[in-house]
C-alpha positions in Angstrom: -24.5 17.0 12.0 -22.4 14.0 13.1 -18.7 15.0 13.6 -15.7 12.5 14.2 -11.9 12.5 15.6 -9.3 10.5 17.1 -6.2 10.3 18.1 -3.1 7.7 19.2 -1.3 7.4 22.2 0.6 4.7 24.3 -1.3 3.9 27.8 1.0 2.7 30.7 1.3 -0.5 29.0 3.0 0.3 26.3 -0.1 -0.5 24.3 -1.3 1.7 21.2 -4.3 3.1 22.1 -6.8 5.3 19.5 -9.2 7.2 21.1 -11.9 7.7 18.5 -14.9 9.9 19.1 -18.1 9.8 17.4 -20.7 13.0 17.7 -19.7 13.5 21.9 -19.8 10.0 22.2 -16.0 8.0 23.0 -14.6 4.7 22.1 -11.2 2.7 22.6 -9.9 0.4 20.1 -6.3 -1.5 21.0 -4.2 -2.7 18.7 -0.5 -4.2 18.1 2.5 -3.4 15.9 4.8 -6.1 15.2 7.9 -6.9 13.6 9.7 -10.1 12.4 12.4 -8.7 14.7 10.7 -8.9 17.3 8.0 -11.5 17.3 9.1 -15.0 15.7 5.6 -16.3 15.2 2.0 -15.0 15.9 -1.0 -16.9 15.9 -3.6 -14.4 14.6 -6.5 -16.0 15.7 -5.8 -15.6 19.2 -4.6 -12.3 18.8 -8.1 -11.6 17.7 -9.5 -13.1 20.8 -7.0 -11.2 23.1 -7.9 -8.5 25.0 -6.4 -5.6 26.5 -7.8 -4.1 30.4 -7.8 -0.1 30.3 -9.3 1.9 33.0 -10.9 -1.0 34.4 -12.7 -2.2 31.3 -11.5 -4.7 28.8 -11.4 -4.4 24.8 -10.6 -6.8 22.1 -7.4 -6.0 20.2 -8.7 -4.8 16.6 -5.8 -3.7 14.9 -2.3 -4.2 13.9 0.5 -2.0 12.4 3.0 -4.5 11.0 6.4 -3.4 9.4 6.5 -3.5 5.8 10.1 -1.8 5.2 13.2 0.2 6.1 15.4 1.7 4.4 16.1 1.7 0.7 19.9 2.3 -0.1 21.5 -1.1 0.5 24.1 0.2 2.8 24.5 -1.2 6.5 21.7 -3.2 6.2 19.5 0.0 5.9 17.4 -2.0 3.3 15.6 -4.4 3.8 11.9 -6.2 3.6 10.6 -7.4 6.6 10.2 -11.5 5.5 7.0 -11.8 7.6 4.6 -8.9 6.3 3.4 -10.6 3.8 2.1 -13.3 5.2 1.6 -11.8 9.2 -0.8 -9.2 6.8 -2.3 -11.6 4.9 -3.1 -14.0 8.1 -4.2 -10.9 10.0 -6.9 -10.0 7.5 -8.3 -13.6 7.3 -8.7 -13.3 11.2 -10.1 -10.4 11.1 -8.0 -8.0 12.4 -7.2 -4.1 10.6 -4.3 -3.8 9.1 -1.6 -1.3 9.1 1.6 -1.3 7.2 4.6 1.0 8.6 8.0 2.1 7.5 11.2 2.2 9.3 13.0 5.0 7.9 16.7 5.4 7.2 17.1 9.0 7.2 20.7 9.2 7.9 23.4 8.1 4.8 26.7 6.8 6.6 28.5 8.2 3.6 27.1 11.5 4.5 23.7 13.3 4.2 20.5 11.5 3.9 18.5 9.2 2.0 16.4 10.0 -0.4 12.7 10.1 1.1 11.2 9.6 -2.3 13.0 6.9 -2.5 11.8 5.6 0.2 8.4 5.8 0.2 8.6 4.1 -3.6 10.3 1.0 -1.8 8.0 1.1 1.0 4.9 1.1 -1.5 6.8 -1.4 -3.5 6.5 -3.8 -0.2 3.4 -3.1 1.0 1.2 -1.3 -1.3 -1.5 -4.0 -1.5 -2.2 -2.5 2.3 -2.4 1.1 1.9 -5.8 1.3 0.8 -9.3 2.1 1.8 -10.5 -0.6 4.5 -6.8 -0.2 6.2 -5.5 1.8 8.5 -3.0 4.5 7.0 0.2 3.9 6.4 2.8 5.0 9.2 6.6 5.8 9.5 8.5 4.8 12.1 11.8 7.0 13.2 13.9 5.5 15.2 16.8 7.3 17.2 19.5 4.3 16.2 17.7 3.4 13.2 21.3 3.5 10.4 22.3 6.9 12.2 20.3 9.3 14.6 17.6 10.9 12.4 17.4 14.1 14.9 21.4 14.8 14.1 19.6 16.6 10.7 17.9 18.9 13.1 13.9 19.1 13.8 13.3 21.6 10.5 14.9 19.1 7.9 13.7 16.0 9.6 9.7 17.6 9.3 10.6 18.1 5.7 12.2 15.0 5.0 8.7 13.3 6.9 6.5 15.3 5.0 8.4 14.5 1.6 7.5 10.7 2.5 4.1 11.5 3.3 3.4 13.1 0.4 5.1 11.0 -2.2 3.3 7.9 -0.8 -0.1 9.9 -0.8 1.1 10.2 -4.6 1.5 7.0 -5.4 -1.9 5.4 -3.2 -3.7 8.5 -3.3 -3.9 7.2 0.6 -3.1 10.2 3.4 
């Protein structure tokens, strides 16, 4: 019987790799994650004629995680909807390229404790739900050590808890893992 895994790292450059292996047999697929605070304009066609060299061979750049969301509690500017996901997704798919939607949380409430992760993951679905679905890749949460506080200060235990509340209340609400 055929069996399949994969898994993500970063390579030297920086560059999202997923190794994906098929029955013994391996594969690379690269991809980019983007942000409109980062990037001011993308032209999606030539990202899907790009190419990344890794280990001496090249592959074509298949993917894209693009930030949806962060936050939810309009607080700091811990809120907020990335203005470009919309239309960075939508121009993405017509050029052929995967998409991913991701989450940056805001764990940390300045007025003490955290934010609700429920909460969250409704607001993050409410951005970007038209992506979590079969055909995309799965939905990702991005914690970020100066992202409205240090998540970590919550210690490792209720951070995993606080993840896996996410996780499971946006399963709920896409039936997506």
């Amino acid at each position: 019987s055929a069996s399949s895994s994969y898994t993500f790292t970063l390579n030297a450059n920086r560059n999202l790799v997923a190794n994906f292996t098929t029955s013994g047999t391996s594969a690379l697929v690269f991809g980019i994650d983007v942000s409109a605070c980062q990037q001011k304009a993308i032209n999606w066609s030539q990202v899907k004629q790009s190419s990344v060299t890794d280990g001496g061979q090249s592959y074509s750049l298949t993917f894209a995680y693009i930030r949806a969301s962060k936050g939810t509690a309009d607080v700091n500017d811990c809120q907020f909807k990335d203005p470009s996901f919309t239309s960075w997704a939508q121009s993405a798919t017509s050029a052929g390229i995967t998409v991913g939607a991701y989450h940056v949380a805001a764990v940390i409430n300045p007025a003490g404790g955290t934010f609700s992760a429920d909460a969250e993951a409704d607001y993050f679905v409410s951005v970007a739900g038209n992506y979590i679905k079969a055909g995309n890749l799965r939905p990702a949460l991005d914690l970020e050590d100066q992202s409205c506080g240090n998540p970590r200060s919550i210690g490792y235990t209720a951070l995993s808890a606080w993840v896996d509340e996410w996780m499971k209340e946006v399963h709920r609400l896409t039936q997506v893992w």
